[in-house]
C-alpha positions in Angstrom: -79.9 107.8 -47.4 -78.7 105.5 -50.3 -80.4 101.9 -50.0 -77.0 100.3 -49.0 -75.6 103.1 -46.7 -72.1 102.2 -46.5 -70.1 104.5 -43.8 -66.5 103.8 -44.0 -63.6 104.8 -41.8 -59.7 104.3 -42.9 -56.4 105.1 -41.8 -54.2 107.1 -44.6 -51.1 109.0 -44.5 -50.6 108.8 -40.3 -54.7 110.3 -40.2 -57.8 108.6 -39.3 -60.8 109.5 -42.2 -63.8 108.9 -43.1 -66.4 109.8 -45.5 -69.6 112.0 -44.9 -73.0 110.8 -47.1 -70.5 110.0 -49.9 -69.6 113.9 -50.5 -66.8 115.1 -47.8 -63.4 113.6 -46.9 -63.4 113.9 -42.9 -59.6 113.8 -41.7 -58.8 113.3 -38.1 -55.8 115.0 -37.9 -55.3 113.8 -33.7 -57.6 110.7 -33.3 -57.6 109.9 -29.2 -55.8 106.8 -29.2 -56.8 103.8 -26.8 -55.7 100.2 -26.8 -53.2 101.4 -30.0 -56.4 102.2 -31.9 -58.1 105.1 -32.7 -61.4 105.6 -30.9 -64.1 105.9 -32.9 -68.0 106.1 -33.0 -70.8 105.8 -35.2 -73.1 108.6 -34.8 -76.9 108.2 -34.9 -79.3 108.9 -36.3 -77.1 110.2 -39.5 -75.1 106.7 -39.0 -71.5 108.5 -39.3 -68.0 107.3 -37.9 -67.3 110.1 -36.0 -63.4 109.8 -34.6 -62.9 111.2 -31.2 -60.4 113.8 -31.2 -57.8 115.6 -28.9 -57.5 119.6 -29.0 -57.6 122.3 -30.5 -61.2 122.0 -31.4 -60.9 123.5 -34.8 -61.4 122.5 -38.3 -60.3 123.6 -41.3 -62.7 123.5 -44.4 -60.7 122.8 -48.3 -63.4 123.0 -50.4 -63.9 124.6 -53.8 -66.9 126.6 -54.4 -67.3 125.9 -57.8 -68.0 122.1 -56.5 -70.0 122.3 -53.3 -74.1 122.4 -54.8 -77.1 122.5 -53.0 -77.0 119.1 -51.3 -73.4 119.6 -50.3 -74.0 123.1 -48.3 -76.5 121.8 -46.3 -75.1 119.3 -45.7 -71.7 120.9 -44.7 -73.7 122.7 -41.7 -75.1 119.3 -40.8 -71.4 117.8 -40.5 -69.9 120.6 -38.3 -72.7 120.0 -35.8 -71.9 116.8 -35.5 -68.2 117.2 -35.3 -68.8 119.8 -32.6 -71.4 117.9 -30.6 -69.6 114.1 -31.0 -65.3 114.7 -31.4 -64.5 116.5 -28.1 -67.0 114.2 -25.8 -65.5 112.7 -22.6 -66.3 108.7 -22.9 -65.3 106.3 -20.3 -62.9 103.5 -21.5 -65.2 100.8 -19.9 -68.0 101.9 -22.2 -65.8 101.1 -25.2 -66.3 98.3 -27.5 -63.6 97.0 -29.8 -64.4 97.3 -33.8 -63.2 95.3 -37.2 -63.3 96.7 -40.3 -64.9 94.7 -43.6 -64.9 95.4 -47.0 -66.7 91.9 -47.6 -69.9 92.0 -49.6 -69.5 96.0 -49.9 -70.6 96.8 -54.0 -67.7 98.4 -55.5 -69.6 101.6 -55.9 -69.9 102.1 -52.2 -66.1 101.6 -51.6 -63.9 104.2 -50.0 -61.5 106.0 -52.0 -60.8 108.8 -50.2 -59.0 110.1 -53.9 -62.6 111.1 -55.3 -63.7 113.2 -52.9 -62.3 116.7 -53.2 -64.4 118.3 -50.7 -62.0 117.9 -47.7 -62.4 119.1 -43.9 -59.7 118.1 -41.4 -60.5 118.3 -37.7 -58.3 119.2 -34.9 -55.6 121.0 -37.2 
């Protein structure tokens, strides 16, 4: 874990993302929706936005071989447990809390741009 863990989530192109340990793009292809907004959790211990997502429970993996080292394919099996245990989940509207999004304060290494990370997996494709 990097000293200031930043865990972003963003909306781009229609999609929900966000960003895995600073090394995967994570698309939400069909975020559930409630309230207008896309629901959303932060998993623990790993501390990752995790969107919740509507069927087919599938996800597609773009990756380049050439790219993903060491780190990144253990880590890969690491995000497609948590995708599988955390994106499907029933969760009871009254348990869910409403959520802001901040970029204040965040060092401008630790922002999102979803443009720099080229190892992409999209869920619910």
């Amino acid at each position: 874990m990097k000293a200031n863990d930043y865990e972003p989530t963003k909306r781009l192109n229609g999609t929900s993302v966000s960003r895995f340990h600073y090394r995967f793009l994570t698309v939400f292809k069909k975020p559930r929706i409630v309230n207008e907004r896309p629901v959303v959790e932060f998993v623990t211990p790993a501390h990752v936005p995790v969107f919740l997502s509507e069927l087919p429970m599938r996800v597609h993996a773009d990756l380049d071989l050439q790219e993903l080292g060491f780190e990144e394919t253990w880590s890969l099996v690491i995000l497609l447990q948590l995708l599988k245990k955390n994106c499907w989940k029933d969760i009871e509207p009254i348990k869910l809390s409403d959520y802001s999004v901040s970029t204040a304060g965040v060092p401008p290494e630790a922002l999102f741009d979803p443009t720099k990370l080229h190892l992409v997996i999209e869920v619910s494709q």
